[in-house]
VEXLOSE-763540 format. One record per atom (N, C-alpha, C, O): residue number from 1; x, z, y. Coordinates in nm, 2 decimals, always signed. Atoms other than C-alpha are relative to their C-alpha. Example, Ala and Ser with C-alpha at 12.3 -4.5 7.8 and 13.67 -1.06 7.14 Angstrom:
<nodes>
+-----+--------+--------+--------+
| num |      x |      z |      y |
+-----+--------+--------+--------+
|   1 |  +0.09 |  +0.00 |  -0.12 |
|   1 |  +1.23 |  +0.78 |  -0.45 |
|   1 |  +0.09 |  +0.00 |  +0.12 |
|   1 |  +0.19 |  +0.07 |  +0.12 |
|   2 |  -0.09 |  +0.00 |  -0.11 |
|   2 |  +1.37 |  +0.71 |  -0.11 |
|   2 |  -0.08 |  +0.08 |  +0.11 |
|   2 |  -0.03 |  +0.09 |  +0.22 |
+-----+--------+--------+--------+
</nodes>
This chain:
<nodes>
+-----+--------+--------+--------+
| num |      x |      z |      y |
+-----+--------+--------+--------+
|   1 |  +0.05 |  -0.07 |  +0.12 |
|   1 | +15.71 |  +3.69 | +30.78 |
|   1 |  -0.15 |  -0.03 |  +0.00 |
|   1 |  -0.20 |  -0.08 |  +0.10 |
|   2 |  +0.08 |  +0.01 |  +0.05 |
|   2 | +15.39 |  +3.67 | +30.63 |
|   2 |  -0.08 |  +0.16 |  -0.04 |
|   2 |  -0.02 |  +0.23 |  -0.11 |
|   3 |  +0.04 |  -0.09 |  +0.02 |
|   3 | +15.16 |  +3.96 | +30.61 |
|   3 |  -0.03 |  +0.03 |  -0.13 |
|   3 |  -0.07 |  +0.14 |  -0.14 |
|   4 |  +0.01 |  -0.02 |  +0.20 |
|   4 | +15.11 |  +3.96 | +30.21 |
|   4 |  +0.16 |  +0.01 |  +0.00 |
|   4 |  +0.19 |  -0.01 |  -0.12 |
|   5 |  -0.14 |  -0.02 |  +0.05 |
|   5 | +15.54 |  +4.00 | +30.24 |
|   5 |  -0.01 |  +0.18 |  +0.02 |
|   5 |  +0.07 |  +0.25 |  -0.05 |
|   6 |  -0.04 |  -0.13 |  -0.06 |
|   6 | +15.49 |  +4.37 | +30.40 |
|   6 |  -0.12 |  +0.07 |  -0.06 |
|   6 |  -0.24 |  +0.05 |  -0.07 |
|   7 |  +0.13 |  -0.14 |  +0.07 |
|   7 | +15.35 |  +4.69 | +30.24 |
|   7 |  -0.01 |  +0.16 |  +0.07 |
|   7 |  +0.08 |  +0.22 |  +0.14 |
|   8 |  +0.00 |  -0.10 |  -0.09 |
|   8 | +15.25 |  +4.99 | +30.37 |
|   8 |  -0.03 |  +0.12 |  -0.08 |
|   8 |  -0.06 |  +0.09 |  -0.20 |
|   9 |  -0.01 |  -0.09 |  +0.07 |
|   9 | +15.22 |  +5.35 | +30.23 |
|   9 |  -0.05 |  +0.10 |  +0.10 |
|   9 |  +0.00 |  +0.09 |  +0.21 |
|  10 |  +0.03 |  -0.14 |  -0.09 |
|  10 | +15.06 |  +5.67 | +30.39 |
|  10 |  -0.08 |  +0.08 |  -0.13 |
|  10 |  -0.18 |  +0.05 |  -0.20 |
|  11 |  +0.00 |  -0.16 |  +0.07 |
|  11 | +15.05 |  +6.00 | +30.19 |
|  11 |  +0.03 |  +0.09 |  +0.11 |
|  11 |  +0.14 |  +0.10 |  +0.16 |
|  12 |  +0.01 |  -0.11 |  -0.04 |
|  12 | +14.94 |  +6.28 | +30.38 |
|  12 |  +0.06 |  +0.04 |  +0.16 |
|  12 |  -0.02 |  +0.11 |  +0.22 |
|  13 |  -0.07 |  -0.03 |  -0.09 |
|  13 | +15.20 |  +6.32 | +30.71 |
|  13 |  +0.10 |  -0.09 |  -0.02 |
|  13 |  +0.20 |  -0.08 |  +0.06 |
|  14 |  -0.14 |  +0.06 |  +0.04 |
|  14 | +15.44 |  +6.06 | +30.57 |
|  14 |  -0.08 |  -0.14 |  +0.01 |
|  14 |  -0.20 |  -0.15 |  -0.01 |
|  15 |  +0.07 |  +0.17 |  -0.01 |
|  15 | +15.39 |  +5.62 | +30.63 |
|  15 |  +0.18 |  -0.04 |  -0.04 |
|  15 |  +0.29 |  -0.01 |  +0.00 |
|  16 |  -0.09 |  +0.11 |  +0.01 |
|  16 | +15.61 |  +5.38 | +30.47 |
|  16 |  -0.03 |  -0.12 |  -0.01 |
|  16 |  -0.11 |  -0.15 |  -0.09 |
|  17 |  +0.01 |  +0.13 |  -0.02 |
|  17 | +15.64 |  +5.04 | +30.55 |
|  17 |  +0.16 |  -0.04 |  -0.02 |
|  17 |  +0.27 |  -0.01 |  +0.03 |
|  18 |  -0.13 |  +0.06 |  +0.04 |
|  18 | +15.86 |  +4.80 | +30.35 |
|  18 |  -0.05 |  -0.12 |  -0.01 |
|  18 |  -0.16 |  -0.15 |  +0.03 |
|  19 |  +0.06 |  +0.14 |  +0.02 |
|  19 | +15.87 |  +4.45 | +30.26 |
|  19 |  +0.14 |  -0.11 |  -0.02 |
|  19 |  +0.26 |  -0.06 |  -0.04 |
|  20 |  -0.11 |  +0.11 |  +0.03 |
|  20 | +16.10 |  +4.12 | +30.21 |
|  20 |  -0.06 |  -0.16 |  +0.11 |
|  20 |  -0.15 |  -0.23 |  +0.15 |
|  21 |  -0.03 |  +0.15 |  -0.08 |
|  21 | +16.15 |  +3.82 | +30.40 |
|  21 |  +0.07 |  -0.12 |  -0.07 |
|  21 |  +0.19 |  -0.11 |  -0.08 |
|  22 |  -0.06 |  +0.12 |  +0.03 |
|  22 | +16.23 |  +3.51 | +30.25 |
|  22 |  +0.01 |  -0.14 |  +0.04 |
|  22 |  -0.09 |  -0.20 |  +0.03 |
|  23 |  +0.00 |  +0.14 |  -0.07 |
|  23 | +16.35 |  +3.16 | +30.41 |
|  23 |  +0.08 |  -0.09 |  -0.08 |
|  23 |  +0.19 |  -0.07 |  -0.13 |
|  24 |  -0.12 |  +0.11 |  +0.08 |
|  24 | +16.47 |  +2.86 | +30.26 |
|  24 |  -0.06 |  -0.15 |  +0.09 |
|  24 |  -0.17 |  -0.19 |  +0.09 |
|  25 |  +0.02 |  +0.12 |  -0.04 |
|  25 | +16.50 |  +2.55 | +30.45 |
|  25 |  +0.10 |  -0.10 |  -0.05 |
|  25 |  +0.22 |  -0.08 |  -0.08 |
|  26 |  -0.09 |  +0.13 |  +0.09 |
|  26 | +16.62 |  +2.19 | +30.30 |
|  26 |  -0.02 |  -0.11 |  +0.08 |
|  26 |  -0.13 |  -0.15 |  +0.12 |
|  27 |  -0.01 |  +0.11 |  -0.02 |
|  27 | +16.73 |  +1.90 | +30.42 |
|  27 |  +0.07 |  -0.10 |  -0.05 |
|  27 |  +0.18 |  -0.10 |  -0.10 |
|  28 |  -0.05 |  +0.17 |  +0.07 |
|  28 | +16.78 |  +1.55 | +30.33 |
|  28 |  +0.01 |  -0.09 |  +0.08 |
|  28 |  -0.07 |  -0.13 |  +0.16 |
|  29 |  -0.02 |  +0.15 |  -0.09 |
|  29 | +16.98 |  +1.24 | +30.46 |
|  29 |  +0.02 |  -0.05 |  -0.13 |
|  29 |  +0.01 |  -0.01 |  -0.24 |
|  30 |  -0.07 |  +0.13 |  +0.11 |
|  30 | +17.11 |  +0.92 | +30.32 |
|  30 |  +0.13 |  +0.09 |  -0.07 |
|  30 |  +0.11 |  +0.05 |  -0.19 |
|  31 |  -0.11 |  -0.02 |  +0.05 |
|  31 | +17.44 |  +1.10 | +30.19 |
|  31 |  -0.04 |  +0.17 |  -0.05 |
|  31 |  +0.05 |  +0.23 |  -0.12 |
|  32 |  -0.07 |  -0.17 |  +0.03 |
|  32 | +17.37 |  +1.50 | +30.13 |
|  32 |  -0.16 |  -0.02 |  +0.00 |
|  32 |  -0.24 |  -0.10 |  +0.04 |
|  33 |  +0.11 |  -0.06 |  -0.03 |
|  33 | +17.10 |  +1.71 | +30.06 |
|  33 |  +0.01 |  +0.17 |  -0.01 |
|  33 |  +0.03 |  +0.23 |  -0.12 |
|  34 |  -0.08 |  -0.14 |  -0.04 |
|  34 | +17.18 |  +2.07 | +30.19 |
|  34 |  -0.15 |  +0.11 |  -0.01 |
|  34 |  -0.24 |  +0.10 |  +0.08 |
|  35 |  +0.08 |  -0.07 |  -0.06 |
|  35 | +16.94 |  +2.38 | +30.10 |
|  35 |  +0.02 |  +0.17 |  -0.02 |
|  35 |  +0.04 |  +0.23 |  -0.13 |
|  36 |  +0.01 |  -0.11 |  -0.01 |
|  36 | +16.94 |  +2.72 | +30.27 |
|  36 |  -0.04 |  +0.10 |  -0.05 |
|  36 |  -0.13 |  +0.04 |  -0.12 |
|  37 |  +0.06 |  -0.07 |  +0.01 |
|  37 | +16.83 |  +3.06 | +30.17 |
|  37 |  +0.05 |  +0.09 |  +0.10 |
|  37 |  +0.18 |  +0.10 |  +0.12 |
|  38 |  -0.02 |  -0.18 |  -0.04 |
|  38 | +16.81 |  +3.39 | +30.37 |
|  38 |  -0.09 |  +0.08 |  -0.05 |
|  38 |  -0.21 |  +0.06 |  -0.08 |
|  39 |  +0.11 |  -0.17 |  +0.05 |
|  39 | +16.65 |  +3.72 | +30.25 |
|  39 |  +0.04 |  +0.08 |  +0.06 |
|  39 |  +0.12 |  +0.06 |  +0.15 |
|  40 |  -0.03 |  -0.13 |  -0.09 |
|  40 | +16.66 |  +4.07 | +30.38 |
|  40 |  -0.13 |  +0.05 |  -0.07 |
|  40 |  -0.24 |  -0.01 |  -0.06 |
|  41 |  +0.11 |  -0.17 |  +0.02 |
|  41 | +16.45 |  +4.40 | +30.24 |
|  41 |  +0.03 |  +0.05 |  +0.12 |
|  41 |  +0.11 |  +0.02 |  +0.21 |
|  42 |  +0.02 |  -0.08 |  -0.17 |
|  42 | +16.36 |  +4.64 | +30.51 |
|  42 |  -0.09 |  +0.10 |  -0.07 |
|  42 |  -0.19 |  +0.06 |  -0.12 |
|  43 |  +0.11 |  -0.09 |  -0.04 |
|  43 | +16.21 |  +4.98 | +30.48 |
|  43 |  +0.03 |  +0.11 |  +0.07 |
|  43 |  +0.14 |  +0.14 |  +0.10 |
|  44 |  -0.05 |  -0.12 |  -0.13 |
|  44 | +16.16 |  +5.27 | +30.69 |
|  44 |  -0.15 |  +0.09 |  -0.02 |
|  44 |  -0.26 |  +0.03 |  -0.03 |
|  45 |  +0.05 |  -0.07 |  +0.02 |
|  45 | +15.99 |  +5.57 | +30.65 |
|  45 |  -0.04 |  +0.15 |  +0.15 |
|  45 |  +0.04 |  +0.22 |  +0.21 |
|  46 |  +0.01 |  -0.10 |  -0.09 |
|  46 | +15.83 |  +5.80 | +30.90 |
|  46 |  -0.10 |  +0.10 |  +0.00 |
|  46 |  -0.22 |  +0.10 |  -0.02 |
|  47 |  +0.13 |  -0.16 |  +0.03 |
|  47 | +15.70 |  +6.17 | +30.92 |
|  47 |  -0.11 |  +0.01 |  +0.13 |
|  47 |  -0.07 |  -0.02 |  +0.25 |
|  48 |  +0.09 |  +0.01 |  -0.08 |
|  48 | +15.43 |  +6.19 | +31.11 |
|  48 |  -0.07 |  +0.14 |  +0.04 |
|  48 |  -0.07 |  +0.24 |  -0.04 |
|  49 |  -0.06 |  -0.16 |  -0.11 |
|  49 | +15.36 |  +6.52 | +31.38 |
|  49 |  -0.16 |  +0.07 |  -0.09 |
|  49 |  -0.17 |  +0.19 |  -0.08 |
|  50 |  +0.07 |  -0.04 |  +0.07 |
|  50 | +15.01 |  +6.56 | +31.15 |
|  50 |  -0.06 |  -0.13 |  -0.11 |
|  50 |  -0.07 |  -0.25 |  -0.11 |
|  51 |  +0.06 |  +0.12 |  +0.10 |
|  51 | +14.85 |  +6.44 | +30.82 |
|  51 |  -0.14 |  -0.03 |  +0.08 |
|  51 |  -0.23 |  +0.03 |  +0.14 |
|  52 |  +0.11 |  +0.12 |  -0.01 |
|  52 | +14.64 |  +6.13 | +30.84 |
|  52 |  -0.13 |  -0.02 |  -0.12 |
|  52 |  -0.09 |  -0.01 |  -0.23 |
|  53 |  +0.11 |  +0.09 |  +0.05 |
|  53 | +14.28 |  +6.00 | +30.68 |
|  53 |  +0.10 |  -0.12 |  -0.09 |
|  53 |  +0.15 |  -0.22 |  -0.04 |
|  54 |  -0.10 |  +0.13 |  +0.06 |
|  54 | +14.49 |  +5.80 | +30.40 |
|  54 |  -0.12 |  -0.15 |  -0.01 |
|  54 |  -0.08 |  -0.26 |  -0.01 |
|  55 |  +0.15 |  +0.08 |  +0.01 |
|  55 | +14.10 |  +5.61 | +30.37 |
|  55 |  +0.02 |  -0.10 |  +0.13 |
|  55 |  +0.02 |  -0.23 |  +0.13 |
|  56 |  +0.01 |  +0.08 |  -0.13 |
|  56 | +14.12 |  +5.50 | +30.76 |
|  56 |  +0.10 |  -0.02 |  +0.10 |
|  56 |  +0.12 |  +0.04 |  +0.20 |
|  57 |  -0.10 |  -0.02 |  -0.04 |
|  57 | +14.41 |  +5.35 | +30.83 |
|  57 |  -0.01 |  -0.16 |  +0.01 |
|  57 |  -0.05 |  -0.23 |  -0.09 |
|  58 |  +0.02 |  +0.08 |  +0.03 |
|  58 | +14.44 |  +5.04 | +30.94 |
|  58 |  +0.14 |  -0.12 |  +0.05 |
|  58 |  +0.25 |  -0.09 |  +0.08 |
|  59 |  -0.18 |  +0.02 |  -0.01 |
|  59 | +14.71 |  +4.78 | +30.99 |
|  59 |  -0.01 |  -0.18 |  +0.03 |
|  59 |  -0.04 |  -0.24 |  -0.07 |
|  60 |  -0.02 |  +0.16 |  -0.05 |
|  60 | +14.75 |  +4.38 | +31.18 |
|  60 |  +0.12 |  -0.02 |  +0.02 |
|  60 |  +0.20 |  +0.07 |  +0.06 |
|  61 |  -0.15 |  +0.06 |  +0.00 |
|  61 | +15.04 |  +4.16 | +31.18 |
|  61 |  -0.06 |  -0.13 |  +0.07 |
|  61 |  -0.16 |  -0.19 |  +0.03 |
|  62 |  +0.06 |  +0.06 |  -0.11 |
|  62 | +14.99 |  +3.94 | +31.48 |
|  62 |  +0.15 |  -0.03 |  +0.05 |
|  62 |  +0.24 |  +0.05 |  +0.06 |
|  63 |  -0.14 |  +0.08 |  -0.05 |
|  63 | +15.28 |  +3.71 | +31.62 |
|  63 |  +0.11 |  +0.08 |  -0.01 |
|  63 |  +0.19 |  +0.09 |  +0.09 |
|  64 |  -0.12 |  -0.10 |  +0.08 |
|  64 | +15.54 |  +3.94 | +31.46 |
|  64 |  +0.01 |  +0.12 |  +0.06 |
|  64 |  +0.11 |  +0.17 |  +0.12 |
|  65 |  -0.04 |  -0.15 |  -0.12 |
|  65 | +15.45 |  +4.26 | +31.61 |
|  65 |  -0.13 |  +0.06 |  -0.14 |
|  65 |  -0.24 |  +0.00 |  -0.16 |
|  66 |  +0.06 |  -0.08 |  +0.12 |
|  66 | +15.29 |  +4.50 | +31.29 |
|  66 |  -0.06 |  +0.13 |  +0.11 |
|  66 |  +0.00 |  +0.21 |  +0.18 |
|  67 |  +0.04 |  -0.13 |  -0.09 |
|  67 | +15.05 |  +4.74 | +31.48 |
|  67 |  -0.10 |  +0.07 |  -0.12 |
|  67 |  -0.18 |  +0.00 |  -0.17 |
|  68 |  +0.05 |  -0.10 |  +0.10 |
|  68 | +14.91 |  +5.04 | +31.22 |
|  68 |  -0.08 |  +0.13 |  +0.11 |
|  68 |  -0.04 |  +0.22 |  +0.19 |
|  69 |  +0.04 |  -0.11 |  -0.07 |
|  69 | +14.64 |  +5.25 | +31.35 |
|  69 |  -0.08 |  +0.11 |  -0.08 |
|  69 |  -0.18 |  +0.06 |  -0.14 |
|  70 |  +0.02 |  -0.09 |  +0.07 |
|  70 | +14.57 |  +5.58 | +31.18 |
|  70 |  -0.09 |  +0.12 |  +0.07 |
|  70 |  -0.07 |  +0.16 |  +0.18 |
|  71 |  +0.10 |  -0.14 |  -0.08 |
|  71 | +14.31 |  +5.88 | +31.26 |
|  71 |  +0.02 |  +0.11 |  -0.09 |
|  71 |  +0.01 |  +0.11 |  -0.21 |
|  72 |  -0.02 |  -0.04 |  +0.11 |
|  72 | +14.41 |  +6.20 | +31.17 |
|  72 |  -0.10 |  +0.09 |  -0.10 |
|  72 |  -0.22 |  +0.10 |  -0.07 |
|  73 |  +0.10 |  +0.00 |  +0.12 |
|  73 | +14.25 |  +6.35 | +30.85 |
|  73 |  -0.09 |  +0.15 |  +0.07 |
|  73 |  -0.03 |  +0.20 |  +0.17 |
|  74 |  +0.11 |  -0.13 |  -0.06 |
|  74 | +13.96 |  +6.68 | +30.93 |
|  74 |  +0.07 |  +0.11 |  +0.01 |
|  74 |  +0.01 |  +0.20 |  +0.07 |
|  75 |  -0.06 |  -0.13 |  +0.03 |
|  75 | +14.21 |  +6.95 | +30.85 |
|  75 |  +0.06 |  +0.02 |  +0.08 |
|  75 |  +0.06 |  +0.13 |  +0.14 |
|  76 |  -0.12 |  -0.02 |  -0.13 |
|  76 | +14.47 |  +6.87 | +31.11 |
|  76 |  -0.08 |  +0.02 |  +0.15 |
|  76 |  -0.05 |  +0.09 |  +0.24 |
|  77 |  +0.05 |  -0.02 |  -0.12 |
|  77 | +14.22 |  +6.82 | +31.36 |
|  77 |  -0.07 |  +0.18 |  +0.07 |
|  77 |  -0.14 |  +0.25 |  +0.01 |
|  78 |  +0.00 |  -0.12 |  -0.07 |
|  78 | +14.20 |  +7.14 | +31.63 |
|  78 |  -0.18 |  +0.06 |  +0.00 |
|  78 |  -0.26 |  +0.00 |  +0.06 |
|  79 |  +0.11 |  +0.00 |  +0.02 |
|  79 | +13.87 |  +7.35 | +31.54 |
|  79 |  -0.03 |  +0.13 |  +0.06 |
|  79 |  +0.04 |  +0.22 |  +0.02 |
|  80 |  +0.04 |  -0.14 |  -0.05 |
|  80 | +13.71 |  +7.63 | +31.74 |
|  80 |  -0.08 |  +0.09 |  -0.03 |
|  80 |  -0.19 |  +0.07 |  -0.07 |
|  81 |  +0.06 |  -0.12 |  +0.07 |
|  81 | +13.63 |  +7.96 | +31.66 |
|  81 |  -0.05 |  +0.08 |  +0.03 |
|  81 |  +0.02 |  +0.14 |  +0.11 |
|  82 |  +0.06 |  -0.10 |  -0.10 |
|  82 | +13.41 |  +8.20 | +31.78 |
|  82 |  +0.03 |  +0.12 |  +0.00 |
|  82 |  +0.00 |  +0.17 |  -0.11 |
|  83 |  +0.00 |  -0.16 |  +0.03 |
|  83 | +13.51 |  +8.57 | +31.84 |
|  83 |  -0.11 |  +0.02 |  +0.00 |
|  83 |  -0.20 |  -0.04 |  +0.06 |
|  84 |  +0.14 |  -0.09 |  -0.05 |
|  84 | +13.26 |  +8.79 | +31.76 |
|  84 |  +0.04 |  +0.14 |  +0.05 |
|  84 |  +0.15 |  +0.19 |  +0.03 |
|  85 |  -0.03 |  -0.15 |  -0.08 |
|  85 | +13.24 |  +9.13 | +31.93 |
|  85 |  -0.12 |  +0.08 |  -0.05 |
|  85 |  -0.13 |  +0.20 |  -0.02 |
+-----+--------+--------+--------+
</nodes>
C-alpha cells in the first residue's frame, strides 16, 4: 500500500482508519498477454479509553506497519485540586 491509499479519522475518543488496496500486474509473452487485479477495502474503528487532541495526532506508514501517535486532549488529562480548610 501506499500511504495516500489509507485515511485516518479521530473525533473526540473514537479513530478510524480505512483505506483501499489496489494491485494489478500484466504480463506479456510471444503468445498471451494475461492482466491481474486484486482490491480489498478495510476499515476498523476504535474507541479509545480517553478523548484525544484531534489537532496532534500524528500518523507514518513505514515498511507496512501504520504507527498513529495521539496525545490526549486538556480535559481528559488528570488535574489536581486543592482542598481548602
Amino acid at each position: 500500500m501506499k500511504p495516500e491509499d489509507i485515511d485516518i479519522e479521530v473525533s473526540g475518543d473514537l479513530i478510524r482508519v480505512s483505506g483501499e488496496h489496489v494491485e494489478e500486474k500484466e504480463e506479456k509473452g510471444r503468445r498471451f498477454h494475461r492482466v491481474e487485479r486484486q482490491s480489498g477495502a478495510f476499515e476498523r474503528s476504535v474507541r479509545l479509553p480517553s478523548p484525544v487532541n484531534e489537532k496532534d495526532v500524528d500518523a507514518e506508514y513505514k515498511d507496512g506497519v501504520l504507527t498513529v501517535t495521539m496525545k490526549k486532549s486538556e480535559e481528559a488529562k488528570t488535574h489536581k485540586i486543592t482542598v481548602k480548610g
